[in-house]
C-alpha positions as CSV (number, residue, x, y, z in Angstrom):
1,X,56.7,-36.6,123.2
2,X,59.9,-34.6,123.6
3,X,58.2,-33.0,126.6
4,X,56.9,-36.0,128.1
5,X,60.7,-37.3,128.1
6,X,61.9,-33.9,129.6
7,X,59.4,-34.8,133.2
8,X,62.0,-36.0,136.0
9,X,58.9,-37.8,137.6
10,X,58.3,-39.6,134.0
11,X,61.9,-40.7,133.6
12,X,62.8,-41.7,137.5
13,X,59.4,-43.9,136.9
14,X,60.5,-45.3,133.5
15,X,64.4,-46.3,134.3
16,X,63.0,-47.9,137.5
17,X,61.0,-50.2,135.7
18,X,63.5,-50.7,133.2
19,X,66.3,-51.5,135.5
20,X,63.7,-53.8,137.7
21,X,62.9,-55.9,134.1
22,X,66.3,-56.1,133.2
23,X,67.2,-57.3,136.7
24,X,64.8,-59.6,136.6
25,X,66.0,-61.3,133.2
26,X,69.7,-61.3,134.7
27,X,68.9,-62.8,138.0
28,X,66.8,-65.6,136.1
29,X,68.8,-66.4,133.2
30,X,71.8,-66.9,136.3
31,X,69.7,-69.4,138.2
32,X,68.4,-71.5,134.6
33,X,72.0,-71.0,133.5
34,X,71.1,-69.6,129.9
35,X,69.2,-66.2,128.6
36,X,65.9,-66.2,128.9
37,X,64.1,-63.1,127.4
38,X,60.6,-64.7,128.3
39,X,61.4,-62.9,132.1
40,X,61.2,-59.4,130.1
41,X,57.4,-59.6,130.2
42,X,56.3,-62.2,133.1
43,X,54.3,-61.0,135.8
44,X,56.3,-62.0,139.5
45,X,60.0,-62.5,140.1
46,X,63.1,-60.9,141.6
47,X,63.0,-58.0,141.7
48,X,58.9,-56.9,141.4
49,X,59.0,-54.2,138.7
50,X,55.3,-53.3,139.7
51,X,56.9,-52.2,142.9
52,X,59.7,-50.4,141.9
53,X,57.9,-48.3,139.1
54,X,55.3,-47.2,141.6
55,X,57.8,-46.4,144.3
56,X,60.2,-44.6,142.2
57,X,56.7,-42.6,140.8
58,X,55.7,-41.6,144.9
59,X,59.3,-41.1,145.6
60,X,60.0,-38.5,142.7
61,X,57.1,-36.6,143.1
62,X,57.4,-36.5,147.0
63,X,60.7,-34.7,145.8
64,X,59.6,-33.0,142.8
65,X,55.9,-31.5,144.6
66,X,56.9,-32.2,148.3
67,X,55.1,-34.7,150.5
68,X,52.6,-32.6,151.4
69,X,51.4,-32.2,148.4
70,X,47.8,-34.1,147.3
71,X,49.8,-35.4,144.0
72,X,52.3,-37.6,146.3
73,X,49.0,-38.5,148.2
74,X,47.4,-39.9,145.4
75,X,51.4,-41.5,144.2
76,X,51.9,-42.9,147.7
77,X,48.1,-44.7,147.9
78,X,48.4,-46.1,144.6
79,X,51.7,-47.3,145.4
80,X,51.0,-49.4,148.6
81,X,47.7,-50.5,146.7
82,X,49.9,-52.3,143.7
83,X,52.4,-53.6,146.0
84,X,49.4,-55.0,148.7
85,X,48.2,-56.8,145.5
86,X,51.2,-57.8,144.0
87,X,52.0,-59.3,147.7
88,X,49.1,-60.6,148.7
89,X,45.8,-60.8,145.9
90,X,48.0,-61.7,143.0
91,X,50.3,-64.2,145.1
92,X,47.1,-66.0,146.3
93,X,45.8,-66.3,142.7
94,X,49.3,-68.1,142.1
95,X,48.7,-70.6,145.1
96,X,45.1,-71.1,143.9
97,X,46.8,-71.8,140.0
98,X,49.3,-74.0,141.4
99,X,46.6,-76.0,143.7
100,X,44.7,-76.6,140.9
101,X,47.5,-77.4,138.2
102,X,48.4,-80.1,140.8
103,X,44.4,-81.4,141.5
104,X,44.3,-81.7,137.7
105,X,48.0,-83.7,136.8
106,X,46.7,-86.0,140.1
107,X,43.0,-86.6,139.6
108,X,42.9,-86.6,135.9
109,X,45.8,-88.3,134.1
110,X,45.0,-89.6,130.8
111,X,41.7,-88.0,130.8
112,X,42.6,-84.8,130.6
113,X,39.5,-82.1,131.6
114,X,41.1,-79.2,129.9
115,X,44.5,-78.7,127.7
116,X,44.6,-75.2,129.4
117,X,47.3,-74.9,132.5
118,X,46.3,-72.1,134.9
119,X,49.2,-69.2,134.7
120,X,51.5,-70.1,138.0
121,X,53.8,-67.2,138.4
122,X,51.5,-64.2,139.3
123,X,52.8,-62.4,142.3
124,X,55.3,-62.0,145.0
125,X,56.8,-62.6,147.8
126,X,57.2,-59.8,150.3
127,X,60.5,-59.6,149.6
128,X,60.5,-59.2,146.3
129,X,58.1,-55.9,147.1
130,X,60.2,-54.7,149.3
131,X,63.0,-55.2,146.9
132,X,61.9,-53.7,144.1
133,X,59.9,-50.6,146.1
134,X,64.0,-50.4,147.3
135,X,65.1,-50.2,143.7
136,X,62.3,-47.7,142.8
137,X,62.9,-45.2,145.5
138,X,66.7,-45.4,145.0
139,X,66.7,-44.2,141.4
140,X,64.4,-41.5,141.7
141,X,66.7,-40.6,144.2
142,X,69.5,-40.5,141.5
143,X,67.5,-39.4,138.8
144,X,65.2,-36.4,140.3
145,X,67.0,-33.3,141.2
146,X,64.5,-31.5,143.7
């Protein structure tokens, strides 16, 4: 475990999503006005953690193996593959949730077709990506010495 705390790739990766959760329960509580620990493990938000974990894991091993490398091939396609989903697959799913949340309050009040409310806050905006893939690649920067 020592040793797996001791990998510059492991620990850029880790404080990125760490720093992107914790910004994410800061920038919410500010806007509801009162702590809210439920943001430490919600999908979507400000900043997208997804995006900054798997930028800061392509951006330290780019540095740590060199961008030529196949390793950083393999970190730099899975990294545009979770943020494409977290921007587009996942934030459609959360359109589709909240279009049929709505069809259900509308069509069926007081006869209620299932207690169960759809999950609403699945994805992202782009900016949110592009935020958090800014976070991630910023502190492997500051974290991985090459």
């Amino acid at each position: 475990m020592a040793e797996l705390f001791a990998n510059p790739v492991f620990v850029a990766t880790l404080w990125a999503w760490i720093v992107a959760q914790l910004l994410k329960v800061a920038l919410n509580s500010w806007n509801e006005r009162r702590l809210n620990l439920r943001y430490l493990s919600t999908m979507g938000g400000m900043p997208s953690s997804h995006s900054a974990t798997v930028a800061a894991l392509a951006t330290a091993v780019g540095l740590r193996e060199g961008t030529r490398s196949s390793l950083f091939a393999v970190a730099l396609i899975l990294a545009l593959v979770v943020m494409y989903d977290a921007a587009g697959v996942r934030r459609a799913a959360m359109a589709q949730a909240r279009i049929l949340n709505q069809i259900i309050d509308e069509l069926f009040q007081g006869h209620p077709i299932s207690e169960t409310r759809l999950r609403e806050l699945l994805g992202h905006t782009p900016f949110e990506v592009l935020v958090g893939a800014l976070l991630g690649i910023s502190i492997a920067y500051l974290t991985t010495s090459p």
